[in-house]
C-alpha positions in Angstrom: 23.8 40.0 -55.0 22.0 43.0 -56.3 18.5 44.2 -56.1 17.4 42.7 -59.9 18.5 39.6 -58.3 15.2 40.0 -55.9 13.4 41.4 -58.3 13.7 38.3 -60.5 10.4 36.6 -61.2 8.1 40.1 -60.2 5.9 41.3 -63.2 7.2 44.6 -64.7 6.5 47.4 -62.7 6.4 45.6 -59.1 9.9 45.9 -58.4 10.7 45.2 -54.3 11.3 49.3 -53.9 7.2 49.6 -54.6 6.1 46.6 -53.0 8.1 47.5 -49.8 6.7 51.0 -49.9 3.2 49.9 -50.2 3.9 47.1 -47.2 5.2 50.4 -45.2 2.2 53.0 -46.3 4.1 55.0 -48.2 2.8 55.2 -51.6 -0.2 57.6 -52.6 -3.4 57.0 -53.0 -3.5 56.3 -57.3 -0.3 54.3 -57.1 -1.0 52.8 -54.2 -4.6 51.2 -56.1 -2.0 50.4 -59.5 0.2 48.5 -57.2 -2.5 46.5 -55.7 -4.9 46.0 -58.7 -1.6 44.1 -60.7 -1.4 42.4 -57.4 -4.7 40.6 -58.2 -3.5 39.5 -61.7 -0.1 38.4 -60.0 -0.4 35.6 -57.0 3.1 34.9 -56.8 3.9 38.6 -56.2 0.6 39.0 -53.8 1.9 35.9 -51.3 5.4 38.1 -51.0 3.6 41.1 -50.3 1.4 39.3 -47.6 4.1 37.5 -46.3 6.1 40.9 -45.5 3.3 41.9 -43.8 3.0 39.0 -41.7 6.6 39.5 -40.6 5.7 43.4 -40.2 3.2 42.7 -37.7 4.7 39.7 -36.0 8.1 42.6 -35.6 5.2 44.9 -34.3 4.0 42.5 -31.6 7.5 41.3 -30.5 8.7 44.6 -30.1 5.5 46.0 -28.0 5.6 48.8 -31.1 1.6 50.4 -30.8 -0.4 49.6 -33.6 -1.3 52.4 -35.8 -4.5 54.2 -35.8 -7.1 53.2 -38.7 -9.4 50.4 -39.4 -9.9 47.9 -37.5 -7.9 44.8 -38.2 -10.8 42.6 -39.1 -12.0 45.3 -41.4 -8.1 46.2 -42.8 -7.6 42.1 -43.5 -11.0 42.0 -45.6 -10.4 45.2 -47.1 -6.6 43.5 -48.4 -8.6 40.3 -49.2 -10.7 42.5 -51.6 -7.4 44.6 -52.6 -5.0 41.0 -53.2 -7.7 38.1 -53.9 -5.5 36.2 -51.0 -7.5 34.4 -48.2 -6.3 33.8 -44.2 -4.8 30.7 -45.3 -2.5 32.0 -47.9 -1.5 34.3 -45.9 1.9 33.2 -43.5 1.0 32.3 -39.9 3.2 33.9 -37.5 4.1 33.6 -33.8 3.4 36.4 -31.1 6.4 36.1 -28.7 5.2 37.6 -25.3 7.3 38.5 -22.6 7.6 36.3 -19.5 7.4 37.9 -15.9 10.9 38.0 -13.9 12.2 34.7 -12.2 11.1 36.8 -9.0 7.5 37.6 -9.3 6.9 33.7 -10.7 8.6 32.5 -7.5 6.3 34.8 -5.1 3.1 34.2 -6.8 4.1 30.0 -6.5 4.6 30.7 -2.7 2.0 32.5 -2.7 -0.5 30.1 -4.1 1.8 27.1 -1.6 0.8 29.2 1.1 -2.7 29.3 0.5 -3.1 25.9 -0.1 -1.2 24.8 2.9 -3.9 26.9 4.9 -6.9 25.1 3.1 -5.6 22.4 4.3 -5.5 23.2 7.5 -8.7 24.8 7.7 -10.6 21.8 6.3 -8.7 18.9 7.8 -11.2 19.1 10.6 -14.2 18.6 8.0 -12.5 16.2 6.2 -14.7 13.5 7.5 -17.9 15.3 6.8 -16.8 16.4 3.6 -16.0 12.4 2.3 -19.4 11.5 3.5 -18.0 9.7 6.3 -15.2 7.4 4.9 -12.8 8.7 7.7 -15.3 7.4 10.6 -12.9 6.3 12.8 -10.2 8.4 15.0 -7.3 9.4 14.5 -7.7 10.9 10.2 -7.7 8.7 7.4 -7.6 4.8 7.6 -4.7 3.1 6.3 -4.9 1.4 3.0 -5.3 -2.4 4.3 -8.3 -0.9 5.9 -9.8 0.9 3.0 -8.6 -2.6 0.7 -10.8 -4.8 2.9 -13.3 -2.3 2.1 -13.1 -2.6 -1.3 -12.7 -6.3 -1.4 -16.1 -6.6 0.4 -17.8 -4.4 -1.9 -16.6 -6.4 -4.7 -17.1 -10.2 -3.6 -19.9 -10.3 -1.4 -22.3 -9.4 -4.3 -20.9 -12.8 -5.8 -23.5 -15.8 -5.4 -21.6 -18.4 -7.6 -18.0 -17.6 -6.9 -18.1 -15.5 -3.6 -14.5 -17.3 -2.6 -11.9 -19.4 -3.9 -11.5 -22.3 -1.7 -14.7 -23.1 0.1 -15.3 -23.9 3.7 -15.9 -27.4 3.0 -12.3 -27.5 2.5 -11.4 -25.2 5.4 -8.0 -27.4 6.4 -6.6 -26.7 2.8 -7.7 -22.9 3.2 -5.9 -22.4 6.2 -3.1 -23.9 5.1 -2.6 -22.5 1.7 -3.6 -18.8 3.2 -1.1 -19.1 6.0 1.6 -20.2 3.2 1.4 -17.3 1.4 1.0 -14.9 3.8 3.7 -16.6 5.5 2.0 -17.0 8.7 -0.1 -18.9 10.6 -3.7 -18.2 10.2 -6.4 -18.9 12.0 -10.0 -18.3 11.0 -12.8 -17.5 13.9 -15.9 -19.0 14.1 -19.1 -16.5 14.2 -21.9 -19.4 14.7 -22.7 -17.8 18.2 -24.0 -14.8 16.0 -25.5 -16.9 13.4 -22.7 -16.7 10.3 -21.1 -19.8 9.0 -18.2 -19.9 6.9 -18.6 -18.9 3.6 -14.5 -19.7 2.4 -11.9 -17.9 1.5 -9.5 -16.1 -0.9 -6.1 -14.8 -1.5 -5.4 -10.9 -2.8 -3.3 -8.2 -3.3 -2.3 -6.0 -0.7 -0.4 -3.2 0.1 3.3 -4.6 0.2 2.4 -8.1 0.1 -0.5 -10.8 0.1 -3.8 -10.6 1.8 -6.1 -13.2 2.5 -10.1 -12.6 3.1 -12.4 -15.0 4.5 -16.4 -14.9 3.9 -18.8 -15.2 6.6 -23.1 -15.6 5.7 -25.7 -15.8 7.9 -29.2 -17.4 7.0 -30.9 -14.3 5.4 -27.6 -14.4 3.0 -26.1 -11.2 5.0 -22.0 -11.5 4.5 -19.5 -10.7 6.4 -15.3 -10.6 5.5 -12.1 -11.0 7.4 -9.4 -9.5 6.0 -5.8 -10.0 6.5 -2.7 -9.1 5.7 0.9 -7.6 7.2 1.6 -4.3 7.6 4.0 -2.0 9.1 2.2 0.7 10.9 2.5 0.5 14.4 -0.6 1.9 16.5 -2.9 0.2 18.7 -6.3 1.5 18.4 -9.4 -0.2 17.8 -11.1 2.0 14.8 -14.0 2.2 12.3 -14.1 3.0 8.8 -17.2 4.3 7.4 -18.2 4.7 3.7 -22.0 4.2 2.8 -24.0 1.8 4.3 -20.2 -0.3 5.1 -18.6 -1.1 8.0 -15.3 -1.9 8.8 -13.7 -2.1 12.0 -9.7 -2.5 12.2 -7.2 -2.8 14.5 -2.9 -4.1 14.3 -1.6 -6.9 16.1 1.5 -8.1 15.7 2.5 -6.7 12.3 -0.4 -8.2 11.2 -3.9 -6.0 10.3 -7.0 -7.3 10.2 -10.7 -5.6 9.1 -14.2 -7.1 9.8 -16.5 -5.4 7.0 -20.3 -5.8 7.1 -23.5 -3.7 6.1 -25.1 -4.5 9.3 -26.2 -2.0 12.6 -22.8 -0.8 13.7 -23.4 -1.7 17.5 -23.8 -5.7 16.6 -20.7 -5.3 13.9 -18.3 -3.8 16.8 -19.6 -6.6 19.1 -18.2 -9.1 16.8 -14.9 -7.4 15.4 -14.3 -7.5 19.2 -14.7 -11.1 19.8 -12.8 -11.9 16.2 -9.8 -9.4 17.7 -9.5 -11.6 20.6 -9.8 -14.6 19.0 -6.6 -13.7 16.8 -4.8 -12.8 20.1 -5.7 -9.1 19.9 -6.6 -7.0 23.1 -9.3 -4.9 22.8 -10.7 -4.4 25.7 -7.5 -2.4 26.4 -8.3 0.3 23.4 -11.8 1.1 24.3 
């Protein structure tokens, strides 16, 4: 294929040896103004031109080459706007292909930035609790998640007044029973009338690996309190209080089992009673004070 081949289609007298010149800079100044005033009377021959110098510059910027000295290129495109008649969106887009850094430096600066973070870490653990606004209250760090689920579930169904539980107390025998069933074992639930909360009733939920079962206590102002239960696999023995606004929750693990008393009442009376509800359910407290 020769050059008339490429040269098929160009208006006489913009062969591809004057555009390419005039893409490079080469031409002078009077044939350099011909050229570009027959490029306004021919678009097809103006989109080559600005597509070779999309390429030109894209070359440019992959290579590193400098750019040459002259107007500036917001300046140099409007003047060739003027020159062509051809706006930023006839123009080709191109891509600027930068160099990455070597697999070395990328791997320092990660272990760098590991590093660093590992020593936050450590610097703040001790604040954690004052930095959470108190929701890791008890010792020992942050609660486990039946803790922080019992929580939750009292935040979202003591509000209720119409459908605080599932299964009320007047049917406590079914309750038990249908709890205990799906938690697949026994249950028993506390009474709290020597502190002035009756039995509200009850409801099944999700927990962590398994079911969970809450039970609903209310005393005659209409203060609630919950029971949560559920089985869990951490093994500790402490007696330990979660904190996160104006809720309580004290927890404790017996027996593969967890249980959480949550209330919104003065922390001394709430500890008073999660101790009584832990020995009820065959826990021993008065060994983890």
């Amino acid at each position: 294929m020769n050059n008339d081949d490429y040269d098929s289609g160009l208006p006489e007298g913009l062969d591809l040896r004057a555009l390419s010149a005039l893409v490079d800079g080469e031409l002078p100044g009077a044939q350099r103004a011909e050229i570009e005033a027959q490029l306004e009377r021919h678009p097809q021959a103006a989109a080559r031109v600005a597509a070779w110098r999309a390429q030109k510059a894209a070359l440019r910027a992959l290579c590193g080459a400098p750019q040459r000295s002259g107007p500036s290129e917001p300046q140099a495109r409007h003047e060739r706007h003027e020159r062509t008649g051809l706006a930023d969106a006839d123009e080709p887009a191109f891509i600027v292909v930068r160099r990455t850094s070597p697999w070395w430096q990328r791997v320092g600066i990660a272990a760098c930035w590991l590093a660093a973070g590992a020593g936050l870490a450590l610097a703040l653990g001790p604040l954690a609790p004052r930095l959470t606004g108190g929701a890791w209250g008890g010792l020992g760090g942050q609660p486990p998640s039946f803790a922080q689920r019992a929580d939750i579930a009292y935040a979202v169904y003591t509000p209720e007044r119409r459908h605080p539980v599932e299964v009320a107390a007047s049917e406590e025998e079914h309750l038990i029973s249908w709890l205990s069933k799906r938690l697949n074992r026994p249950l028993a639930v506390p009474s709290l009338q020597e502190y002035g909360y009756s039995l509200v009733g009850g409801r099944l939920l999700p927990g962590e690996a398994g079911p969970a079962a809450q039970f609903m206590y209310e005393n005659g102002s209409g203060a609630r309190l919950t029971l949560y239960v559920t089985g869990t696999a951490r093994d500790e023995t402490a007696f330990r209080l979660l904190r996160d606004g104006n809720r309580r929750t004290f927890y404790w693990i017996n027996d593969g089992m967890g249980y959480a008393l949550s209330g919104q009442i003065a922390e001394g009376k709430l500890r008073s009673i999660a101790i009584d509800v832990c020995s009820a359910l065959g826990g021993k407290p008065e060994a983890w004070q």
